[in-house]
C-alpha positions in Angstrom: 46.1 -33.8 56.3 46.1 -30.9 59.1 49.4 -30.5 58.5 48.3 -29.3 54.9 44.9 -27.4 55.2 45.5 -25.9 51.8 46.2 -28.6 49.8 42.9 -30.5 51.4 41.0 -27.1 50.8 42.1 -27.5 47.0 41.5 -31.4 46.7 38.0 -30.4 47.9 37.8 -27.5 45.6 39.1 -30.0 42.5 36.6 -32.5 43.5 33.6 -30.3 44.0 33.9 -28.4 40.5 34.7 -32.0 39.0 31.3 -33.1 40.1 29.5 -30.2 39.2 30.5 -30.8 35.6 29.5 -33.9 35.7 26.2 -33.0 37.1 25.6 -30.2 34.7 26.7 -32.6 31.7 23.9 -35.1 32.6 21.4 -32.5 33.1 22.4 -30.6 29.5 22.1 -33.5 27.8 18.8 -35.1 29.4 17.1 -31.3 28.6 18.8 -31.9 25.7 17.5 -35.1 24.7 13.4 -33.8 26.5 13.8 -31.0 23.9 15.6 -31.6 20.8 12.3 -32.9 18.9 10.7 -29.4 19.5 13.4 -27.4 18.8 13.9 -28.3 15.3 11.7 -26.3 13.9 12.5 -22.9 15.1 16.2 -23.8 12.8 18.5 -22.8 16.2 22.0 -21.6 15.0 23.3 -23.6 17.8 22.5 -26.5 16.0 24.9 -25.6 12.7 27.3 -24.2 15.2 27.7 -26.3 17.9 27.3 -30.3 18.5 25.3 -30.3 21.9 21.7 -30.6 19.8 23.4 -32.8 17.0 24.3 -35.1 19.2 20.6 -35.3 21.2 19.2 -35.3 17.5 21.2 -38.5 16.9 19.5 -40.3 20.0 16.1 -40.0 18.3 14.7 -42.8 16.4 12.3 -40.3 14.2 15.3 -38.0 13.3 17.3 -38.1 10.6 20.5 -35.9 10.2 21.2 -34.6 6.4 24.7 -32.5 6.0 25.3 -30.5 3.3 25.7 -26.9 2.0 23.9 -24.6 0.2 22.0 -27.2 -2.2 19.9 -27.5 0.8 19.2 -23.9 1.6 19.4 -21.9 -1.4 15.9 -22.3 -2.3 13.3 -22.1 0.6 10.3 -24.2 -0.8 8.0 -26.9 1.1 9.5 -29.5 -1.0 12.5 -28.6 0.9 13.2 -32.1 3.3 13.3 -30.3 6.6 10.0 -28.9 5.5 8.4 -31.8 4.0 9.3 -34.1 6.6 8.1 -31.1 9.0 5.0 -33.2 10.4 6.8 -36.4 10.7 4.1 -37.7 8.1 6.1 -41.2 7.6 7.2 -41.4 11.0 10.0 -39.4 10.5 11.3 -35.7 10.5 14.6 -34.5 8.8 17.3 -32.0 10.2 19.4 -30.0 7.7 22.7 -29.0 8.8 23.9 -26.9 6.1 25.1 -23.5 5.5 26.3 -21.4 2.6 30.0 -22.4 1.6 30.7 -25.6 3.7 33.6 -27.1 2.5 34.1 -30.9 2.9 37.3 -30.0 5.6 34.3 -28.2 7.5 32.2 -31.2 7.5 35.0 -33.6 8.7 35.9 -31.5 11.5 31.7 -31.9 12.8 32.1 -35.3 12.0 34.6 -36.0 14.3 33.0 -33.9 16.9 29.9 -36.3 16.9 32.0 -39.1 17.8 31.1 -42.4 19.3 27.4 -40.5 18.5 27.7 -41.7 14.8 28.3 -45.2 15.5 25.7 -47.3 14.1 23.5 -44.4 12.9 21.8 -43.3 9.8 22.8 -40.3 8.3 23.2 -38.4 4.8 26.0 -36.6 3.5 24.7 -34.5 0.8 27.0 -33.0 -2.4 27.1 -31.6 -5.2 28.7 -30.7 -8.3 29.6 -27.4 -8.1 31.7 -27.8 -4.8 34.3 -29.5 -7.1 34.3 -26.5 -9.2 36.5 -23.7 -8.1 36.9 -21.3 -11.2 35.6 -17.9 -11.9 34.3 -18.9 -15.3 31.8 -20.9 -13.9 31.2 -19.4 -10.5 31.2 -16.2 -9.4 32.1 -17.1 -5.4 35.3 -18.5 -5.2 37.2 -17.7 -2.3 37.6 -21.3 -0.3 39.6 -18.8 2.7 35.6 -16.9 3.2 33.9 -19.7 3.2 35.9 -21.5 5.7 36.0 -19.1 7.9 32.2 -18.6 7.8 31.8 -21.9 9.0 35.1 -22.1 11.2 33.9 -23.7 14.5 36.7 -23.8 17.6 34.9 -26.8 18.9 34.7 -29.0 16.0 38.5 -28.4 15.4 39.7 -29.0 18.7 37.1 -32.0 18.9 38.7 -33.1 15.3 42.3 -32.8 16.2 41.7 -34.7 20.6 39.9 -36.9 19.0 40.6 -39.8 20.7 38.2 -41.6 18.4 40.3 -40.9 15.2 43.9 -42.2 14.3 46.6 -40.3 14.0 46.9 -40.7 10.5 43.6 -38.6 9.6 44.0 -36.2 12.1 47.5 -35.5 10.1 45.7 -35.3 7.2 42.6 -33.2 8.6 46.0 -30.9 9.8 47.6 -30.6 6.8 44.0 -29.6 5.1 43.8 -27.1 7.5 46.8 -25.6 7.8 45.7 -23.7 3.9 43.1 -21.4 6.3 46.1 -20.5 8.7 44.4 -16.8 8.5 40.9 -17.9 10.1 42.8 -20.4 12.8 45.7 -18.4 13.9 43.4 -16.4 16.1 43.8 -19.1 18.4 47.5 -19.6 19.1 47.4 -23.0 21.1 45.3 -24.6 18.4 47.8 -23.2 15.6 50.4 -24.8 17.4 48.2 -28.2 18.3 47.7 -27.9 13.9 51.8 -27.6 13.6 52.2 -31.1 15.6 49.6 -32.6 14.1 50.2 -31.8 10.6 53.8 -33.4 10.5 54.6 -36.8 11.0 58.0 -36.4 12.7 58.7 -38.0 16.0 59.2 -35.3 17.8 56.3 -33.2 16.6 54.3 -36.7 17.1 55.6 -36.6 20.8 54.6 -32.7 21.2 51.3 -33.7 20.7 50.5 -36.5 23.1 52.5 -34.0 25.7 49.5 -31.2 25.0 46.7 -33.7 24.7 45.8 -32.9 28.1 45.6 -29.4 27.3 43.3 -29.6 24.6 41.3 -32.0 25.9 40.7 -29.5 28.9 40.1 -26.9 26.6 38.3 -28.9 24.3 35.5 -30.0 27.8 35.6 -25.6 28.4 33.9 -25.4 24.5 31.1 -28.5 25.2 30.2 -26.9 28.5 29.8 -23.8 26.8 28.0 -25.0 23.9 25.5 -27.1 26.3 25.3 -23.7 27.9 23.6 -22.1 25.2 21.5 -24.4 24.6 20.3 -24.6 28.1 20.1 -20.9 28.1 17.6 -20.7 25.3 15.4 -23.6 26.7 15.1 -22.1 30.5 14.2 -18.0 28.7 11.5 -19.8 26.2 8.4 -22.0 26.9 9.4 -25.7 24.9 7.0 -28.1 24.8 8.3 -31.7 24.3 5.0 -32.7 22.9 5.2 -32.0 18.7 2.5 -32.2 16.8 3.2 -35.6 14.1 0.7 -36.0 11.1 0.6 -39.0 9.7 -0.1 -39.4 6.3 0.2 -41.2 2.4 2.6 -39.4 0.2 1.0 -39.2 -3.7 4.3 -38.7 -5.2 3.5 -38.1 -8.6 1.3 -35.6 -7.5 3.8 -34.1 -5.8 5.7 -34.3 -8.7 3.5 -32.3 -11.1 3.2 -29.7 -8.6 6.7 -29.5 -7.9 7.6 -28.9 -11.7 4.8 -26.8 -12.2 6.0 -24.4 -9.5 9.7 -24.7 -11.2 8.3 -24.1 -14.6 7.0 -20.7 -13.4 10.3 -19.8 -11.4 12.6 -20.5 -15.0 10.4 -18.4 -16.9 13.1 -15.7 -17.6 15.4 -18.4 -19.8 15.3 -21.4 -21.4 18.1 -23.7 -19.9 15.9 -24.2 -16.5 17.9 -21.5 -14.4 16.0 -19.7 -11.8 15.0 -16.0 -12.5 16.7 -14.3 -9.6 20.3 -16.5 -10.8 19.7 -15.5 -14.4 21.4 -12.1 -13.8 25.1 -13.9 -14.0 24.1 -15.7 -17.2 23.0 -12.7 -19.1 26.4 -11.4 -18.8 28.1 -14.0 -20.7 27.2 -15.0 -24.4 25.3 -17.9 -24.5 25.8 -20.7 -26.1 29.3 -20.9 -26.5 31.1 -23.1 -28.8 30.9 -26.9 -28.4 33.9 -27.9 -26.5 35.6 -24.5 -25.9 35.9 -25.0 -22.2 36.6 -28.7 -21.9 39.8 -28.7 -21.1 39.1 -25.9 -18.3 36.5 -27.8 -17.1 38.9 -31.0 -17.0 41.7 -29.0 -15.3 39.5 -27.1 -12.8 37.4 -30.5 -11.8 40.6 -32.9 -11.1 42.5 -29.9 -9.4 40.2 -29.6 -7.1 41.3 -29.8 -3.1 37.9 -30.6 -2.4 38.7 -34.4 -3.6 41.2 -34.7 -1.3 39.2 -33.1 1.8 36.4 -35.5 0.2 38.1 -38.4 0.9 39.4 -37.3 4.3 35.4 -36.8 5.1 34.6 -40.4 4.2 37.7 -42.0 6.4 36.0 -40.0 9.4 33.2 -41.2 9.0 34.8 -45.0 8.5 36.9 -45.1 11.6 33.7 -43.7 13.6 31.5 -46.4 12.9 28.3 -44.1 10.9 25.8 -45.3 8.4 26.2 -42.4 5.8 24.2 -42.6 2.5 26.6 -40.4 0.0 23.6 -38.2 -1.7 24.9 -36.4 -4.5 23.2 -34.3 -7.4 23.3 -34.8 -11.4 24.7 -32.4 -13.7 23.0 -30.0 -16.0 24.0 -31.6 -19.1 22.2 -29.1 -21.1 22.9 -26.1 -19.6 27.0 -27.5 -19.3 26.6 -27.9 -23.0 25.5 -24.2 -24.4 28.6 -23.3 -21.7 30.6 -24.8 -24.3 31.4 -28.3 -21.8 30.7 -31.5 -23.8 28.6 -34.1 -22.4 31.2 -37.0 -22.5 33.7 -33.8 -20.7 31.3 -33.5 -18.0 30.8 -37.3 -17.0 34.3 -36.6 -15.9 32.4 -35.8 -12.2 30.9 -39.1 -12.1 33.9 -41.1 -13.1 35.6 -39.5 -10.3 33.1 -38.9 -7.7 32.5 -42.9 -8.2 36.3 -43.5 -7.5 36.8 -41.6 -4.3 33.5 -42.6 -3.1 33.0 -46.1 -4.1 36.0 -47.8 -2.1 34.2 -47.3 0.4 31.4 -48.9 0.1 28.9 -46.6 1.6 25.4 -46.4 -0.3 26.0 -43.5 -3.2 22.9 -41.9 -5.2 24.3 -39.9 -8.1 20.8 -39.1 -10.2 22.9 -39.7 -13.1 19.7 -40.9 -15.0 18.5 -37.4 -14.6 21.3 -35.1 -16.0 19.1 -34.2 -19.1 16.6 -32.6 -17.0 16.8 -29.0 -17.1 14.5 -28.6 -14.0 16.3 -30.7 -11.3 18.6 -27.7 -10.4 18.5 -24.5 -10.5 21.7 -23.9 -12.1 25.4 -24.9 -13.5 26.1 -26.0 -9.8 23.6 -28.1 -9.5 21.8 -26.8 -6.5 18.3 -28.7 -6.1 15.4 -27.5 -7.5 12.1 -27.5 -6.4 11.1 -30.7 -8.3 14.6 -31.9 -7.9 13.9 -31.7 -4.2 11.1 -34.3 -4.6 13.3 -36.8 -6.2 15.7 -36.0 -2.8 12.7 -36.7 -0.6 11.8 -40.4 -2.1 15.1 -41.4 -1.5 15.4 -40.4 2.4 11.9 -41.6 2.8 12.9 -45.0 1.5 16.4 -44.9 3.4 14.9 -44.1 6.7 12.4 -47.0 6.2 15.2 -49.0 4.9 13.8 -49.9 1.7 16.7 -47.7 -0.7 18.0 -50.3 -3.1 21.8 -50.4 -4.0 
């Protein structure tokens, strides 16, 4: 070794960075784990964007993780989960991770970033409707490319595609999902290239990718330091107390209930399909009702056309091969307000037949409220995004999952 003082000088220099990763990772994650409890509340963007605090959320019994889009944040009401739940009054509080336009690629990606995390563990996968639905006539956003790219994360994806939780197989298909938002991703030209091998099941692109697993597996470690980094940033500039404040406490339901639609009644006052006033602006424009069964067939062909089944199904295989405890929580349709939209009743159970098909193979606990599609104030609108009553009905069944009392 004196013979070589540089290469001892590096060894040394290897080993001593080496262990203060380490070190750092156990701390991050301890603070992490101290913390996570109390910083719920104050709705961190770390937690959407990163994994760090999903991941310390996932070690606490009293939390319980619900991933969705914007059916969970498009109305801000107490009846909201994250809200009701707020003072752990069963024992319990819930997290929303959820965003405006999250597409079901999106949520397979921060699936496979939790990893070994989910194995064993309660969580809720929340849908609905009108993420099936990508056509003008019915909704004014539709631009998949925005939305994705809203919620891109470098993190999840490179977590998603080193995965070394995950087969081949899905990451192929998580690839080849991917490879549609090519303007978002190609920012980032190793991970464009780690998408090219991934996405083709040739030998020789199969090879290339083992061959750069160490690379993005290194790179991959740089984005989890850095995302326990922010996190630890926040928690040594602000005062966190550990300690929350839990009230326990009986849930009247149906009282909850009545107040619930009474607050939804007065929010739907400018219309009488149930629509909340500030979303009744896009319905005045079009000439209501329209004739029965005018747009079936463009409700057929926009609902089975949809990518969105595909990128469905990949979500569910993730979260197979990992080992979670998802309950599939989905929302009912608006068969009335479908209807005057010229979409016949027996058209729309289209949705079910299908969600039931991708979903049901796997044999993962699925609440469809099917038994409430007549009910003009369980959403909001055509999509189906939860109302404040409707939010009620969502709340009974976390409660009872949680306490493991949801029947099949």
């Amino acid at each position: 070794m004196s013979r070589t003082p540089h290469l001892t000088a590096a060894l040394i220099s290897i080993f001593t960075l080496l262990a203060a990763v380490i070190g750092f990772n156990y701390y991050a994650q301890a603070l992490e784990r101290r913390d996570v409890n109390a910083l719920i509340p104050l709705n961190l963007a770390q937690m959407e964007n990163g994994v760090a605090l999903q991941r310390a959320a996932l070690q606490k019994p009293d939390i319980l993780m619900v991933y969705g889009s914007s059916e969970l944040t498009l109305v801000s009401t107490p009846y909201q989960a994250n809200q009701f739940f707020s003072k752990y009054p069963t024992g319990f509080t819930v997290v929303d991770v959820a965003s405006l336009g999250v597409l079901s690629v999106t949520l397979a990606q921060e699936f496979a970033a939790l990893g070994p995390d989910l194995r064993g563990k309660k969580i809720v996968l929340s849908i609905m409707p009108g993420s099936f639905f990508l056509n003008k006539k019915y909704f004014i956003e539709n631009n998949p490319e925005h939305d994705f790219a809203m919620n891109f994360s470098r993190l999840r994806t490179y977590e998603a595609l080193f995965s070394p939780y995950l087969s081949f197989g899905i990451k192929n298909e998580i690839s080849q999902s991917l490879s549609d938002f090519r303007s978002t991703i190609r920012s980032d030209p190793f991970l464009t290239f780690a998408i090219d091998q991934t996405s083709s099941t040739s030998i020789n692109h199969h090879i290339m990718y083992y061959l750069i697993w160490p690379l993005g597996e290194l790179q991959t470690e740089i984005l989890r330091l850095q995302d326990h980094f922010e996190v630890i940033l926040y928690i040594w500039t602000h005062a966190i107390d550990p300690n929350v404040q839990k009230v326990p406490q009986s849930i009247d339901w149906n009282a909850t209930h009545q107040n619930a639609l009474a607050e939804q009644i007065k929010n739907t006052s400018t219309n009488p399909y149930g629509v909340e006033n500030f979303m009744w602006w896009y319905f005045d424009r079009i000439s209501l009702p329209e004739p029965t069964g005018s747009n079936d067939d463009l409700y057929k062909r926009t609902l089975l056309n949809s990518q969105e089944w595909t990128d469905f199904k990949i979500l569910l295989i993730v979260l197979q091969q990992l080992g979670a405890k998802p309950l599939i929580l989905s929302r009912p349709l608006n068969v009335p307000l479908w209807e005057v939209m010229g979409v016949t009743e027996n058209t729309q159970d289209i949705f079910y037949d299908k969600l039931h098909s991708v979903a049901d193979p796997f044999k993962m606990p699925l609440v469809d409220f099917r038994q409430y599609d007549h009910d003009k104030y369980f959403s909001i609108d055509q999509g189906s995004h939860t109302s404040r009553d409707g939010w009620v009905y969502m709340d009974q069944i976390l409660d009872a999952y949680y306490h493991g009392q949801l029947q099949p």
